[in-house]
PDB file with one MODEL, atoms N, CA, C and O in Angstrom:
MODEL        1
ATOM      1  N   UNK A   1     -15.485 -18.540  10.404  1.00  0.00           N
ATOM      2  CA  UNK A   1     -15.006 -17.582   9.447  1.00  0.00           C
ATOM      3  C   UNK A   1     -14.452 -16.360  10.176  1.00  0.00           C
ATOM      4  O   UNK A   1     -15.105 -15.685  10.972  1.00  0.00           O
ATOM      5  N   UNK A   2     -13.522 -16.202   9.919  1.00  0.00           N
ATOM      6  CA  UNK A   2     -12.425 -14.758  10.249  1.00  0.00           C
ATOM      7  C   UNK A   2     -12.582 -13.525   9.343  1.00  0.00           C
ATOM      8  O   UNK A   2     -12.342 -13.246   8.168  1.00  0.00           O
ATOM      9  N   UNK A   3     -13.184 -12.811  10.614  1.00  0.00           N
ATOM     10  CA  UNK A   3     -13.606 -11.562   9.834  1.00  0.00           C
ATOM     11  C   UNK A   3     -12.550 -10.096   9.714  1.00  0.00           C
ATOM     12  O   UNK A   3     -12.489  -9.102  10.436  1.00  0.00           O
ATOM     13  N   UNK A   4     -12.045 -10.353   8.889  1.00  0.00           N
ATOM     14  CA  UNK A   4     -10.978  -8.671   8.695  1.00  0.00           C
ATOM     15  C   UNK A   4     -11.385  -7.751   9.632  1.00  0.00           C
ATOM     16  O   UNK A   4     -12.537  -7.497   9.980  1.00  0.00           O
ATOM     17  N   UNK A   5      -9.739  -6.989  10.239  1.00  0.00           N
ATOM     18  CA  UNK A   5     -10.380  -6.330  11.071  1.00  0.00           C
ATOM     19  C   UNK A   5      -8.982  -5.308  10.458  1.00  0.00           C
ATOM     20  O   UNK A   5      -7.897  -5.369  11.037  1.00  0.00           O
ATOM     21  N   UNK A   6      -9.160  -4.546   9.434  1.00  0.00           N
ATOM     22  CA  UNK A   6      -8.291  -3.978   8.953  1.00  0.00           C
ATOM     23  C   UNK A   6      -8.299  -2.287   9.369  1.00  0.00           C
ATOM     24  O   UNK A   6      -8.975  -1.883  10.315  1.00  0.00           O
ATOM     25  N   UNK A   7      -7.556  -1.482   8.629  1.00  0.00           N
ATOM     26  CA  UNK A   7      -6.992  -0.032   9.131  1.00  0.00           C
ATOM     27  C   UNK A   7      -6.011   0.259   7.990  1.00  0.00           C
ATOM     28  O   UNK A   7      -5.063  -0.465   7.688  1.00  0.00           O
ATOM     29  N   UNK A   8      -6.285   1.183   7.511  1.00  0.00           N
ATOM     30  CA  UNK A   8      -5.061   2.069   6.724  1.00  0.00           C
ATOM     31  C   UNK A   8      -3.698   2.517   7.310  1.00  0.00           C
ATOM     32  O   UNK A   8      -3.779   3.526   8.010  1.00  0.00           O
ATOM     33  N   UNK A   9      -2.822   2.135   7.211  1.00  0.00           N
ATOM     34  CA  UNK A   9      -1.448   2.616   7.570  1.00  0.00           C
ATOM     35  C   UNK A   9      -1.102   3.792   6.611  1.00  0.00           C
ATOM     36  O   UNK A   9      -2.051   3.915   5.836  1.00  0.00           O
ATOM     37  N   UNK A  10      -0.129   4.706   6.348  1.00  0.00           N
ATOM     38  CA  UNK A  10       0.302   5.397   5.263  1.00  0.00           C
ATOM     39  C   UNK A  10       1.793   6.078   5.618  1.00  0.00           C
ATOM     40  O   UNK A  10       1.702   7.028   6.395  1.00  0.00           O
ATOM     41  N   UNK A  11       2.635   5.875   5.344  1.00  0.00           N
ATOM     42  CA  UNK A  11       3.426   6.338   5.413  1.00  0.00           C
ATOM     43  C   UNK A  11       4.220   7.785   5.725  1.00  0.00           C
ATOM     44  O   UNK A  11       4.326   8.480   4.714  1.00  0.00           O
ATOM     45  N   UNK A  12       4.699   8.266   6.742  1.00  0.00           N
ATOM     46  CA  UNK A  12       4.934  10.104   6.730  1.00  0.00           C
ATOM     47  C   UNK A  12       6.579   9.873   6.801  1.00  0.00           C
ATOM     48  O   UNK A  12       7.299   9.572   7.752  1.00  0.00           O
ATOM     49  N   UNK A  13       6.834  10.100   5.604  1.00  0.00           N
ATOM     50  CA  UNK A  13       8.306  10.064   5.871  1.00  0.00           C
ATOM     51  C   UNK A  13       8.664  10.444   4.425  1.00  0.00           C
ATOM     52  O   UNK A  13       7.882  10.599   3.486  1.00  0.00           O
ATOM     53  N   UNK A  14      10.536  10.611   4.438  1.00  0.00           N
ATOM     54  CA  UNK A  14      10.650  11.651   3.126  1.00  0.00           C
ATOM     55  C   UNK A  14      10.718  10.576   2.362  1.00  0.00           C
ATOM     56  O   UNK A  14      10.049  10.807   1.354  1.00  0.00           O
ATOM     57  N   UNK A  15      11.077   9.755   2.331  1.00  0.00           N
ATOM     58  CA  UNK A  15      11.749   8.667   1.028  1.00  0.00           C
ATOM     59  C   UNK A  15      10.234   7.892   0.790  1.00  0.00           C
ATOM     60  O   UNK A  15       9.695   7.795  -0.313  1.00  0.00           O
ATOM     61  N   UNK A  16       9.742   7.430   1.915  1.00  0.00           N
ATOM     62  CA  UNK A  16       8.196   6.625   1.404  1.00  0.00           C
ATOM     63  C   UNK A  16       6.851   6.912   1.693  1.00  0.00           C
ATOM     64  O   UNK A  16       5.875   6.236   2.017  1.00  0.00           O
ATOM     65  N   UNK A  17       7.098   8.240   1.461  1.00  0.00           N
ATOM     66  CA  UNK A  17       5.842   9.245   1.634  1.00  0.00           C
ATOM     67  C   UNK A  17       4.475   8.889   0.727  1.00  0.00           C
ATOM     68  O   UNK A  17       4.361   8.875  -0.499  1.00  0.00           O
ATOM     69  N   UNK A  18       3.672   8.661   1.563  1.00  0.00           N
ATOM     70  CA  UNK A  18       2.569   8.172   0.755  1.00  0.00           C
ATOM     71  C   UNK A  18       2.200   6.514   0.742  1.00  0.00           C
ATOM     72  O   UNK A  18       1.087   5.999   0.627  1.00  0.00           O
ATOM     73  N   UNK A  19       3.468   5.884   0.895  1.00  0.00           N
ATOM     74  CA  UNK A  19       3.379   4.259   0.696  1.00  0.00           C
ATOM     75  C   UNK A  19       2.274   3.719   1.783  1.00  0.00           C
ATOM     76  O   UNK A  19       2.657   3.601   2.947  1.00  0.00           O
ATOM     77  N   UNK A  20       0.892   3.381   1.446  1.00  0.00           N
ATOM     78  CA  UNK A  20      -0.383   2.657   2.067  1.00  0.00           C
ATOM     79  C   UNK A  20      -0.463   1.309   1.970  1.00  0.00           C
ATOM     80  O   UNK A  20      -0.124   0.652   0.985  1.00  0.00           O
ATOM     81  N   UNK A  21      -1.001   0.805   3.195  1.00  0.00           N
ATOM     82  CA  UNK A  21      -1.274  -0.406   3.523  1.00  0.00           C
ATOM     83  C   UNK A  21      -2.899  -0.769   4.136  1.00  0.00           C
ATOM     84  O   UNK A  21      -3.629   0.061   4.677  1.00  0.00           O
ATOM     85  N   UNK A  22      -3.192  -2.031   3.925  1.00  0.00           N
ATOM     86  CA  UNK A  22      -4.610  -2.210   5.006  1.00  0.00           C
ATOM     87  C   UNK A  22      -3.496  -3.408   5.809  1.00  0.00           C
ATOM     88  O   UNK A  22      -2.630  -4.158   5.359  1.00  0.00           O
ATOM     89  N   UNK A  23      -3.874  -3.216   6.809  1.00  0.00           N
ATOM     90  CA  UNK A  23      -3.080  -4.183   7.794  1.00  0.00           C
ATOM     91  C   UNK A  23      -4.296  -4.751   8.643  1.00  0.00           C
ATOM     92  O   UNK A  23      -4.861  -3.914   9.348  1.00  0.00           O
ATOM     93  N   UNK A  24      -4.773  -6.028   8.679  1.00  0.00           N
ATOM     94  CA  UNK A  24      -5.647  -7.091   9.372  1.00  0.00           C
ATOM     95  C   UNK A  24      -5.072  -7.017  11.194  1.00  0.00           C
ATOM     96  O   UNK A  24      -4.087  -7.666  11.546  1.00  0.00           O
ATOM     97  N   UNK A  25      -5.804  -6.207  12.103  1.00  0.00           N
ATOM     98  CA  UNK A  25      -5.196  -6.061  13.188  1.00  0.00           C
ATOM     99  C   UNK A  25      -5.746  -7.393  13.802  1.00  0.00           C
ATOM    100  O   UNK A  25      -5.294  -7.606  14.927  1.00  0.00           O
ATOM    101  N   UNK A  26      -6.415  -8.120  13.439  1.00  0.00           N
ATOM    102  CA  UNK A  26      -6.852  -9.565  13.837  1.00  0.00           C
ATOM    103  C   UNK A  26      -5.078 -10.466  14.198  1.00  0.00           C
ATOM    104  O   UNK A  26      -4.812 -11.323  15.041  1.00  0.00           O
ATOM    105  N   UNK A  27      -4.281  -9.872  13.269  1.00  0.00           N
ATOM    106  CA  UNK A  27      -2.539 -10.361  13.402  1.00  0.00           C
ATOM    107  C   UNK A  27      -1.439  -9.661  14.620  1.00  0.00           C
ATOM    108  O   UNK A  27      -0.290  -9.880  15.002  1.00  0.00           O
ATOM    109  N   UNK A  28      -2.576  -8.681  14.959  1.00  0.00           N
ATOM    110  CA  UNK A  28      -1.259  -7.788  15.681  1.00  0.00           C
ATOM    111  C   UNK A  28      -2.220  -7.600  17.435  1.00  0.00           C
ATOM    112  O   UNK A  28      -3.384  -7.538  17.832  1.00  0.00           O
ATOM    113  N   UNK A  29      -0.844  -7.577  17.995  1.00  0.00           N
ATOM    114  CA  UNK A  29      -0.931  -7.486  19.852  1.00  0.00           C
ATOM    115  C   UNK A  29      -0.766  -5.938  20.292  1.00  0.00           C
ATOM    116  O   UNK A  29      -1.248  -5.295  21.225  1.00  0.00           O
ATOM    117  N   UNK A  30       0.171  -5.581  19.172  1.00  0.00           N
ATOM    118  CA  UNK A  30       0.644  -4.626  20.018  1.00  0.00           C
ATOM    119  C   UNK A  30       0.848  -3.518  19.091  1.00  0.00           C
ATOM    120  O   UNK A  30       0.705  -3.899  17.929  1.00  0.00           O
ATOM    121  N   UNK A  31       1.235  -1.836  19.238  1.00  0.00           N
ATOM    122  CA  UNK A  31       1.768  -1.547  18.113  1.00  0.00           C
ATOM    123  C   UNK A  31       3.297  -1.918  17.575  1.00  0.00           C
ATOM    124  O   UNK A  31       3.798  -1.831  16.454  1.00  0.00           O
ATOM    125  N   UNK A  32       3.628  -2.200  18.375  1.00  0.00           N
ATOM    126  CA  UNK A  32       5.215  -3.007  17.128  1.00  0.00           C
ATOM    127  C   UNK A  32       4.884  -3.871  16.524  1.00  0.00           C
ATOM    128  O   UNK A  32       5.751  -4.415  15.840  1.00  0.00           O
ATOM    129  N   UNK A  33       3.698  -4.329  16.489  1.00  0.00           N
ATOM    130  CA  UNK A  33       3.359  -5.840  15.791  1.00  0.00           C
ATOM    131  C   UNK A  33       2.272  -5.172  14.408  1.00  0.00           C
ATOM    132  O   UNK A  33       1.624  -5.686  13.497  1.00  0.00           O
ATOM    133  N   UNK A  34       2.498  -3.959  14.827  1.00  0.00           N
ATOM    134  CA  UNK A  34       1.470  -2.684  13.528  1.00  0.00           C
ATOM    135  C   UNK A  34       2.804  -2.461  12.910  1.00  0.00           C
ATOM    136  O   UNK A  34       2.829  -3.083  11.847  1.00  0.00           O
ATOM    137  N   UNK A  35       3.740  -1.940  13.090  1.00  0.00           N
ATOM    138  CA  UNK A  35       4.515  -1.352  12.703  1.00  0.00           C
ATOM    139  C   UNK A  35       5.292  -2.137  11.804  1.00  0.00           C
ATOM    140  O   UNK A  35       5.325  -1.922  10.592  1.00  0.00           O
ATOM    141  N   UNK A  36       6.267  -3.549  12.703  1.00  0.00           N
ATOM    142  CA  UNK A  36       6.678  -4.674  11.789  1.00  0.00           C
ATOM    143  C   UNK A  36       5.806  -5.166  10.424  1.00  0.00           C
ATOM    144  O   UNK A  36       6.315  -5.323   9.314  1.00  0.00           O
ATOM    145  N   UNK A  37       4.651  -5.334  10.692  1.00  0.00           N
ATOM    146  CA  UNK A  37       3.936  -5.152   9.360  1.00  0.00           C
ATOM    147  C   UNK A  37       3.779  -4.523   8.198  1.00  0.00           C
ATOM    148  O   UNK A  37       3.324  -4.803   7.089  1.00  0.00           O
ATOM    149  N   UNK A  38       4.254  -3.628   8.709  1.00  0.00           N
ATOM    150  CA  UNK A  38       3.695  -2.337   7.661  1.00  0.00           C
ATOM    151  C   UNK A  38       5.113  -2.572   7.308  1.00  0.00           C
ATOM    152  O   UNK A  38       5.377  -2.638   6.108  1.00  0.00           O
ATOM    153  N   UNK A  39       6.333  -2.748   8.415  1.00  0.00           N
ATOM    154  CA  UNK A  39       7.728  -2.628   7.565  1.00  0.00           C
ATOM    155  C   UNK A  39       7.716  -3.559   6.604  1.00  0.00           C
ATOM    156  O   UNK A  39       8.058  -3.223   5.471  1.00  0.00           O
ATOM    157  N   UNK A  40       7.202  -5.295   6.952  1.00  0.00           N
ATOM    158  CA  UNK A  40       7.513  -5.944   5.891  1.00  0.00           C
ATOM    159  C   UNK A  40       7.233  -6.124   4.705  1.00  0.00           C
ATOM    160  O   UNK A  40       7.851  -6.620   3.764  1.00  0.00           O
ATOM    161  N   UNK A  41       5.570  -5.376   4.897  1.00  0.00           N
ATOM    162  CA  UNK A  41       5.319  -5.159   3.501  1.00  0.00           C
ATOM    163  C   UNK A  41       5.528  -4.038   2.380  1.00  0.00           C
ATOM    164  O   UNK A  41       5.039  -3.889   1.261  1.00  0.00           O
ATOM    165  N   UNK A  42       6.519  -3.256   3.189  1.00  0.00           N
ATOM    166  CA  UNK A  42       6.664  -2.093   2.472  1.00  0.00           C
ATOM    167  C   UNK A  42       8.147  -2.977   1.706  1.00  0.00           C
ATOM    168  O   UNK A  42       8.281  -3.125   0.491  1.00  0.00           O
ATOM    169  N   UNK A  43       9.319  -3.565   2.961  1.00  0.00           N
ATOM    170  CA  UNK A  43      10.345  -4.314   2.227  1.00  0.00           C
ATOM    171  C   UNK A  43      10.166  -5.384   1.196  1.00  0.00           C
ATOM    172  O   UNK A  43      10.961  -5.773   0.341  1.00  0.00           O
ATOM    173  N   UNK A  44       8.681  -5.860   1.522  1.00  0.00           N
ATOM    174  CA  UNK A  44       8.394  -6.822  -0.051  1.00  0.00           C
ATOM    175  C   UNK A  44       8.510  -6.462  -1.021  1.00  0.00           C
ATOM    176  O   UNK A  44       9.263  -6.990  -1.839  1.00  0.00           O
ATOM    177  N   UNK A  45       7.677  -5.262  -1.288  1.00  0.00           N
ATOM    178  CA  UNK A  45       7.306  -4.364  -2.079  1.00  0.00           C
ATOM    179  C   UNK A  45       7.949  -3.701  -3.188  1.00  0.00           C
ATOM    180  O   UNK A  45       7.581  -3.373  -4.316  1.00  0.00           O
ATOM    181  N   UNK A  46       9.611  -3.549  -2.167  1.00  0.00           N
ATOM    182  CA  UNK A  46      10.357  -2.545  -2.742  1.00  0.00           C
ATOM    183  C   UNK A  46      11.414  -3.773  -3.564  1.00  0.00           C
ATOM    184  O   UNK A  46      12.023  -3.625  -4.623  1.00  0.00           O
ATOM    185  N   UNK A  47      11.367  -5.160  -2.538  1.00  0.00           N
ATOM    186  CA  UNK A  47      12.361  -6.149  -2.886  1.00  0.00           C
ATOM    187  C   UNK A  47      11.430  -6.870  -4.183  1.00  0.00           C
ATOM    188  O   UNK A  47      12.068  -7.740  -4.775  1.00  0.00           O
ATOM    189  N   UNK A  48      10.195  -6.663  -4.642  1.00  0.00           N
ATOM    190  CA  UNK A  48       9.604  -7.218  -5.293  1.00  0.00           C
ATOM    191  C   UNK A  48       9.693  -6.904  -6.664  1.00  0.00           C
ATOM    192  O   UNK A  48       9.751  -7.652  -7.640  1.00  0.00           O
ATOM    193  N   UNK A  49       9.694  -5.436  -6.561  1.00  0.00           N
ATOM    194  CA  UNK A  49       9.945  -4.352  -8.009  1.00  0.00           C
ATOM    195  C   UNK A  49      11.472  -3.939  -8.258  1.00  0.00           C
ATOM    196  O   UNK A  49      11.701  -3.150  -9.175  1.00  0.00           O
ATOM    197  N   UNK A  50      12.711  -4.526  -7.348  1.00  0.00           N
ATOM    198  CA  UNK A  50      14.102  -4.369  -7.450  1.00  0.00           C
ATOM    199  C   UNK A  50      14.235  -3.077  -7.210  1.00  0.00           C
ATOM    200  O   UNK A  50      15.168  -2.706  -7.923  1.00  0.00           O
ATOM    201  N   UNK A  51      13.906  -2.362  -6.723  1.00  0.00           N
ATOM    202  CA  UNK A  51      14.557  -0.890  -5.932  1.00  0.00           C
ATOM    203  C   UNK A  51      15.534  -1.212  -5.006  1.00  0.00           C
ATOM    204  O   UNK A  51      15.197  -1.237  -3.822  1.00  0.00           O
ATOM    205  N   UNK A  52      16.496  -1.423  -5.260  1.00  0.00           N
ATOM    206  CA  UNK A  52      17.766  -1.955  -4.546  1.00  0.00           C
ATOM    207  C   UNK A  52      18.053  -0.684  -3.633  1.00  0.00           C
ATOM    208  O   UNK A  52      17.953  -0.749  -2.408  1.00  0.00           O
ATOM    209  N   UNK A  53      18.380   0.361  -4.240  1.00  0.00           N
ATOM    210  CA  UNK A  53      18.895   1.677  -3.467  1.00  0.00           C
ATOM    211  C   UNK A  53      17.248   1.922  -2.071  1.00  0.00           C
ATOM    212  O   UNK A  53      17.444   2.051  -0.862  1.00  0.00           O
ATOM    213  N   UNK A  54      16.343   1.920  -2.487  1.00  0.00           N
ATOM    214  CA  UNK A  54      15.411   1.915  -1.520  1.00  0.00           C
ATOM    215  C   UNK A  54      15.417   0.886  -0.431  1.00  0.00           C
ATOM    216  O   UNK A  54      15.550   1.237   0.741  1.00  0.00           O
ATOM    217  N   UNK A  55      15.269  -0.459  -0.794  1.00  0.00           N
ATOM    218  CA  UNK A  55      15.624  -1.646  -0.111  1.00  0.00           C
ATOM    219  C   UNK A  55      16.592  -1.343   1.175  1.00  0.00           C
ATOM    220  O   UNK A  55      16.462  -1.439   2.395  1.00  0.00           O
ATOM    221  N   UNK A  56      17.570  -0.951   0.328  1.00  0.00           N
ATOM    222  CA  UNK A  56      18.912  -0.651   1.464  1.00  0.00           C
ATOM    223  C   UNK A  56      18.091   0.566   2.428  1.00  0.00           C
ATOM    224  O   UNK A  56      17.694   0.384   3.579  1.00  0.00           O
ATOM    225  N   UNK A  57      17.982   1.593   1.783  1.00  0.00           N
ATOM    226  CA  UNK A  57      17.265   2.398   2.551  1.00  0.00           C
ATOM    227  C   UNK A  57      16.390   2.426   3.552  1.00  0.00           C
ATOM    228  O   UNK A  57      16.389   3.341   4.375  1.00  0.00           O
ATOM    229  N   UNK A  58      15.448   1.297   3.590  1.00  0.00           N
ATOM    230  CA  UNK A  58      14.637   1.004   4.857  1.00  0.00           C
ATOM    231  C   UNK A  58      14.888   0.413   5.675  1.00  0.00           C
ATOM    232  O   UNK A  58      14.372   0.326   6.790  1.00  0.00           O
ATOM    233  N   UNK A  59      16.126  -0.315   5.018  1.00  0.00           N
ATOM    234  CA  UNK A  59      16.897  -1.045   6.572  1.00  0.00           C
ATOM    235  C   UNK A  59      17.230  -0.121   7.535  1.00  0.00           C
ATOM    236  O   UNK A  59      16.904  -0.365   8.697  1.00  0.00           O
ATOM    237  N   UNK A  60      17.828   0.914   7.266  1.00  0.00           N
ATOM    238  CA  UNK A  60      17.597   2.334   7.944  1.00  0.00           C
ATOM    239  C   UNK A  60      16.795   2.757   8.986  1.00  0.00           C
ATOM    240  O   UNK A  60      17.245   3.074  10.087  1.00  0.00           O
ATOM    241  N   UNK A  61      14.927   2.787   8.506  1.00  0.00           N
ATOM    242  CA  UNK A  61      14.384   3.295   9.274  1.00  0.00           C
ATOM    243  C   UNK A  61      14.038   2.829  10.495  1.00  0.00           C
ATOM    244  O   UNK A  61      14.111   1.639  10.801  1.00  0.00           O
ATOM    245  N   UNK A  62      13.564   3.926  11.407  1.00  0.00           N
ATOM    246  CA  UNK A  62      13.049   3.171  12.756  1.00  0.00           C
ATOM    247  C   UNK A  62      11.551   3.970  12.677  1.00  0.00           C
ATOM    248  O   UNK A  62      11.202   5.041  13.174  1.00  0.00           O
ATOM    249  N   UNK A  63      10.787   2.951  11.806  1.00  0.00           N
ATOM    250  CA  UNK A  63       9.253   3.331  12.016  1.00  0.00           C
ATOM    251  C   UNK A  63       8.944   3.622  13.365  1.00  0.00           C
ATOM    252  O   UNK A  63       9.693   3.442  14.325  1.00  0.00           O
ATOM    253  N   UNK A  64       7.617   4.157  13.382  1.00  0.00           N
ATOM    254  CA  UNK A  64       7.219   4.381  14.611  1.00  0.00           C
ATOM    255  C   UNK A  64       5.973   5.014  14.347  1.00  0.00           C
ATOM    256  O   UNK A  64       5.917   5.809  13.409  1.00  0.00           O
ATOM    257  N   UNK A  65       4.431   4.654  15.400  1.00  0.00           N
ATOM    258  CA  UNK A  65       3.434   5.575  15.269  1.00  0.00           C
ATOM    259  C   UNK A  65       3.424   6.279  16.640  1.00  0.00           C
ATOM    260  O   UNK A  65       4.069   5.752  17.546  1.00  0.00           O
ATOM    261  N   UNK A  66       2.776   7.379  16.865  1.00  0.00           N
ATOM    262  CA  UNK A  66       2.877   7.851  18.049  1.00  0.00           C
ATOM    263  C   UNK A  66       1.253   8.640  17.699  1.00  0.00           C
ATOM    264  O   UNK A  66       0.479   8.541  16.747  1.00  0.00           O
ATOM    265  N   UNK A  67       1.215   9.637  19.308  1.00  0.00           N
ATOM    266  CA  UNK A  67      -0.231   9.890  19.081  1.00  0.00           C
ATOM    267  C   UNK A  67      -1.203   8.869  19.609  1.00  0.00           C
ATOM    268  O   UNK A  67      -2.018   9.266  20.441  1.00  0.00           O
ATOM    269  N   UNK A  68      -1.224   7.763  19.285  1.00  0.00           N
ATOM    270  CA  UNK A  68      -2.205   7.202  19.189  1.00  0.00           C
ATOM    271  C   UNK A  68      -1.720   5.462  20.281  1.00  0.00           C
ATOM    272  O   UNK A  68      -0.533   5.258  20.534  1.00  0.00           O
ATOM    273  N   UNK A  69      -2.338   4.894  20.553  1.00  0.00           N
ATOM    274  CA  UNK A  69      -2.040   3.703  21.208  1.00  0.00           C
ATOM    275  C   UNK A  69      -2.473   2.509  20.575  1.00  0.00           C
ATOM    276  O   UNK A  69      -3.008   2.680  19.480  1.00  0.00           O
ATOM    277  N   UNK A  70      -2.378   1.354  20.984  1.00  0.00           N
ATOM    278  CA  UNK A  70      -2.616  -0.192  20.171  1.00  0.00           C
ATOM    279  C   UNK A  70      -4.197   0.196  20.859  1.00  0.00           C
ATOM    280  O   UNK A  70      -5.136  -0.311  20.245  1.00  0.00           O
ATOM    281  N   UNK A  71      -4.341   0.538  21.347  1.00  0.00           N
ATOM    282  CA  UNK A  71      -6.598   0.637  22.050  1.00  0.00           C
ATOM    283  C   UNK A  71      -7.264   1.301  21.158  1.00  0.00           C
ATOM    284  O   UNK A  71      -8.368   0.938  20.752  1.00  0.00           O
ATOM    285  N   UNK A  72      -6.449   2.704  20.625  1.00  0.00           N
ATOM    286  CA  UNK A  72      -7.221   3.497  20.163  1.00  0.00           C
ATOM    287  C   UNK A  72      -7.197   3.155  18.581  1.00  0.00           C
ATOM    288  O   UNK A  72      -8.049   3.589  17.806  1.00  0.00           O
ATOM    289  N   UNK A  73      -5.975   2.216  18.146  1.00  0.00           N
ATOM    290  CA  UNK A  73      -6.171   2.161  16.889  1.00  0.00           C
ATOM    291  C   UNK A  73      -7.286   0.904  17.139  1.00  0.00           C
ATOM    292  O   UNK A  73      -8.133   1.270  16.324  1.00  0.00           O
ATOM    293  N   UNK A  74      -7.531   0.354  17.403  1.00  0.00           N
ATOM    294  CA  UNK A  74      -8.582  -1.096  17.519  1.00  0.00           C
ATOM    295  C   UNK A  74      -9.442  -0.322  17.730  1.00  0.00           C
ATOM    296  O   UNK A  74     -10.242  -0.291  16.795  1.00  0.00           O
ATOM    297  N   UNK A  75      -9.735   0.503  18.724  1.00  0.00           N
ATOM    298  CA  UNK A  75     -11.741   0.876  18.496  1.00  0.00           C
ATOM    299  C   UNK A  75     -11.757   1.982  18.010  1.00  0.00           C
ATOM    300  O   UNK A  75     -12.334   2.899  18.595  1.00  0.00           O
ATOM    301  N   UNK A  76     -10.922   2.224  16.436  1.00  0.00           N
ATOM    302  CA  UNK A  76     -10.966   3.804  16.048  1.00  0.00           C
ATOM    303  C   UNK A  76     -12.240   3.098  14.758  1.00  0.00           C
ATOM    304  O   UNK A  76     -11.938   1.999  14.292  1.00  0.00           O
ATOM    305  N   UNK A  77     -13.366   3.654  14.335  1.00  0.00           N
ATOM    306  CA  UNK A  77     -13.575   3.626  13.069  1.00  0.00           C
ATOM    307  C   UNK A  77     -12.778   2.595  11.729  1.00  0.00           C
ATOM    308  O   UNK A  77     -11.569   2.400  11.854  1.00  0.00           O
ATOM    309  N   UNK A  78     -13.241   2.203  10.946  1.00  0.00           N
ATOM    310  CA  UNK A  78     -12.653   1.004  10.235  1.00  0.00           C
ATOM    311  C   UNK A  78     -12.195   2.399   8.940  1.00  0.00           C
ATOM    312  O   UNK A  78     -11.304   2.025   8.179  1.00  0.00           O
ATOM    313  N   UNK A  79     -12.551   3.399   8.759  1.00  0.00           N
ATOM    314  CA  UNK A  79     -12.373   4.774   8.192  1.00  0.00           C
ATOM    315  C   UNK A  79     -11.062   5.549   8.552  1.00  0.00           C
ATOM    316  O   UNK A  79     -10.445   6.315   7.812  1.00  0.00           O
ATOM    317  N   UNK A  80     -10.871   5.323   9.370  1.00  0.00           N
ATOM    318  CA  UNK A  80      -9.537   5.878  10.016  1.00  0.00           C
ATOM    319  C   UNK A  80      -8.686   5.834   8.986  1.00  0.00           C
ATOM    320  O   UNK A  80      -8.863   5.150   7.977  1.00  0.00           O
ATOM    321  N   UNK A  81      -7.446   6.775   9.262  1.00  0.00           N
ATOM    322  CA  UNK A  81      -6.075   6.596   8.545  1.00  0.00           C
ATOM    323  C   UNK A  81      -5.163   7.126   9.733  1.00  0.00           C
ATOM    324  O   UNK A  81      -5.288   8.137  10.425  1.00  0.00           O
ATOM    325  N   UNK A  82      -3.999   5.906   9.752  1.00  0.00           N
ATOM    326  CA  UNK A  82      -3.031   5.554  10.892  1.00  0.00           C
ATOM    327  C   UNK A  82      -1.283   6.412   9.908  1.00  0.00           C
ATOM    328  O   UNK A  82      -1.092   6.298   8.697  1.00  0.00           O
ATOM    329  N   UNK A  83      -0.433   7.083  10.774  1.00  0.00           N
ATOM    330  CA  UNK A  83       0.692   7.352  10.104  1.00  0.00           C
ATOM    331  C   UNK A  83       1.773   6.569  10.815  1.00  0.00           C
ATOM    332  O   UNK A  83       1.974   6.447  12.023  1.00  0.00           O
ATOM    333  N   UNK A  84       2.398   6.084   9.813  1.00  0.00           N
ATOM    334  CA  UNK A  84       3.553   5.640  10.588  1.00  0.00           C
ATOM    335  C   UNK A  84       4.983   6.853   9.959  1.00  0.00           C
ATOM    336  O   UNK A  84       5.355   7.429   8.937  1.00  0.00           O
ATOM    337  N   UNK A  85       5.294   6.698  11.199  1.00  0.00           N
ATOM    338  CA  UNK A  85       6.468   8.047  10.886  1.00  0.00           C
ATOM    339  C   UNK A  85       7.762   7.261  11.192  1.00  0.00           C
ATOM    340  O   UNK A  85       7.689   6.449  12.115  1.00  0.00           O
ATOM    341  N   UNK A  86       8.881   7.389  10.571  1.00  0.00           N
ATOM    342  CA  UNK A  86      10.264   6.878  10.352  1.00  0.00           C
ATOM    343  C   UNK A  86      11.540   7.856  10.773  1.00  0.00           C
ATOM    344  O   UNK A  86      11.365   9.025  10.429  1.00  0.00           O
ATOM    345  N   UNK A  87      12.520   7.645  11.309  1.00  0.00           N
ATOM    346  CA  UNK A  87      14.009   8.493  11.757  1.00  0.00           C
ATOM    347  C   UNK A  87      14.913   7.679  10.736  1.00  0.00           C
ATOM    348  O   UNK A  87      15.530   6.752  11.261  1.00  0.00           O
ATOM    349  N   UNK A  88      15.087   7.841   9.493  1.00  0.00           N
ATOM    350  CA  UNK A  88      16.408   7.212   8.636  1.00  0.00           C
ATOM    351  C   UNK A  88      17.742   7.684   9.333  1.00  0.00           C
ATOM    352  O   UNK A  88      18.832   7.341   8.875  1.00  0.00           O
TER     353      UNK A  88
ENDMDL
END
């Protein structure tokens, strides 16, 4: 049995400010492999509820977390909250 090894993502940016995730780091190597995540489920999300003008919009961004490293998010507290910050 595979035990969740999740973390809050949240969004710092102007257009998807606020948009939260739990992301299973049991899936991810690296932080681009945090980040791609968080992008695709934010593009589900938006492609799911037809926000077309948003959609287009995140093709745009170049997420990014900084601050922090792929080590420190793995042995931070399961309490934590992670930002991912975007350049549209």
């Amino acid at each position: 049995m595979n035990k969740t090894n999740s973390r809050k993502f949240i969004a710092s940016s102007e257009l998807f400010s606020g948009y939260e995730v739990l992301i299973d780091l049991n899936y991810c190597n690296t932080l681009d492999d945090i980040v791609n995540s968080f992008y695709d489920n934010l593009y589900t999300c938006l492609s799911h509820y037809k926000f077309e003008y948003l959609t287009e919009q995140v093709k745009l961004c170049k997420f990014h977390i900084h601050s922090y490293t792929f080590e420190d998010i793995i042995l931070s507290d399961k309490e934590n909250v992670f930002y991912v910050c975007d350049h549209c």
